[in-house]
C-alpha positions in Angstrom: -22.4 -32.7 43.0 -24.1 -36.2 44.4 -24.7 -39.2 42.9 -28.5 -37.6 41.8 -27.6 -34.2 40.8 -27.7 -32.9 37.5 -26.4 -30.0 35.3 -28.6 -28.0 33.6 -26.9 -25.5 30.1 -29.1 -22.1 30.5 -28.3 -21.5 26.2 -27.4 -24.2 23.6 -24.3 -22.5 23.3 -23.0 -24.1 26.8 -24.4 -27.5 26.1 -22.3 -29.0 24.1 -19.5 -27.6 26.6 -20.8 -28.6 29.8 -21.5 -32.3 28.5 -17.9 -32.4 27.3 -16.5 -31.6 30.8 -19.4 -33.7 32.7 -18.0 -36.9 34.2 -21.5 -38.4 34.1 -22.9 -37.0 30.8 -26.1 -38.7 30.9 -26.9 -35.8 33.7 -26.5 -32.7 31.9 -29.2 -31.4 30.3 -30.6 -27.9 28.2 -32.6 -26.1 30.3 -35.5 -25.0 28.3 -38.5 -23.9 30.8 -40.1 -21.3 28.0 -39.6 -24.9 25.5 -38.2 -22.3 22.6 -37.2 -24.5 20.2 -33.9 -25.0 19.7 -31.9 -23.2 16.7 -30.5 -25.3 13.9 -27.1 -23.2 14.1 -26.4 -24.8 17.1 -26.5 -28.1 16.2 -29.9 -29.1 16.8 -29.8 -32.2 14.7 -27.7 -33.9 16.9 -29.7 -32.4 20.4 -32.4 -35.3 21.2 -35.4 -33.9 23.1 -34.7 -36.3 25.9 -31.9 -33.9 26.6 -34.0 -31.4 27.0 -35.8 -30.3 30.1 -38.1 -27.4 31.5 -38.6 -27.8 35.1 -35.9 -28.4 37.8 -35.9 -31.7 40.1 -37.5 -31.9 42.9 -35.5 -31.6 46.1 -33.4 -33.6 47.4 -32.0 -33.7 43.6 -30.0 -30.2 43.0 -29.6 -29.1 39.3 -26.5 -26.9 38.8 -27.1 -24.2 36.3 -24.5 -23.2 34.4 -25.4 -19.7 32.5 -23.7 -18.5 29.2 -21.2 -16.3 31.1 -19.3 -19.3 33.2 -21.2 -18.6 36.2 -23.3 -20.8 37.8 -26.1 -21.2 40.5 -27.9 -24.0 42.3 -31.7 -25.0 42.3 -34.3 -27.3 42.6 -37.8 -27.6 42.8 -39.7 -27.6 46.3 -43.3 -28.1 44.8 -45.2 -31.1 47.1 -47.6 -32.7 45.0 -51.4 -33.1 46.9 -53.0 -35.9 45.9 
């Protein structure tokens, strides 16, 4: 990961996780693009929505996925904005 990069929990259940092994965890994130809201089993008194996010960076930051299973994948958003 760079400097920019960020990590992005596919399912509350791998948030809490992925924070706990970040070693910047003001970068990880739950990655919410449908914005379903977020179930109280979890813990979703102590999730803030600023940790919360529905649309990947745009390039050059990359966002690192990490899915339920322990996998992970790598993606970011190409969109160009014409003003």
């Amino acid at each position: 990961m760079g400097k920019r990069d960020v990590i992005l929990a596919d399912s509350p259940l791998v948030l809490f996780e992925s924070t706990y092994y970040s070693h910047d965890r003001s970068r990880v994130f739950l990655y919410n693009p449908n914005n379903i809201p977020f179930p109280w089993y979890v813990g979703g008194s102590i999730v803030s929505v600023k940790q919360m996010v529905s649309d990947l960076p745009p390039y050059p930051i990359r966002a690192f996925i990490i899915k339920a299973d322990g996998s992970y994948e790598m993606s970011y958003n190409t969109f160009i904005s014409k003003h």
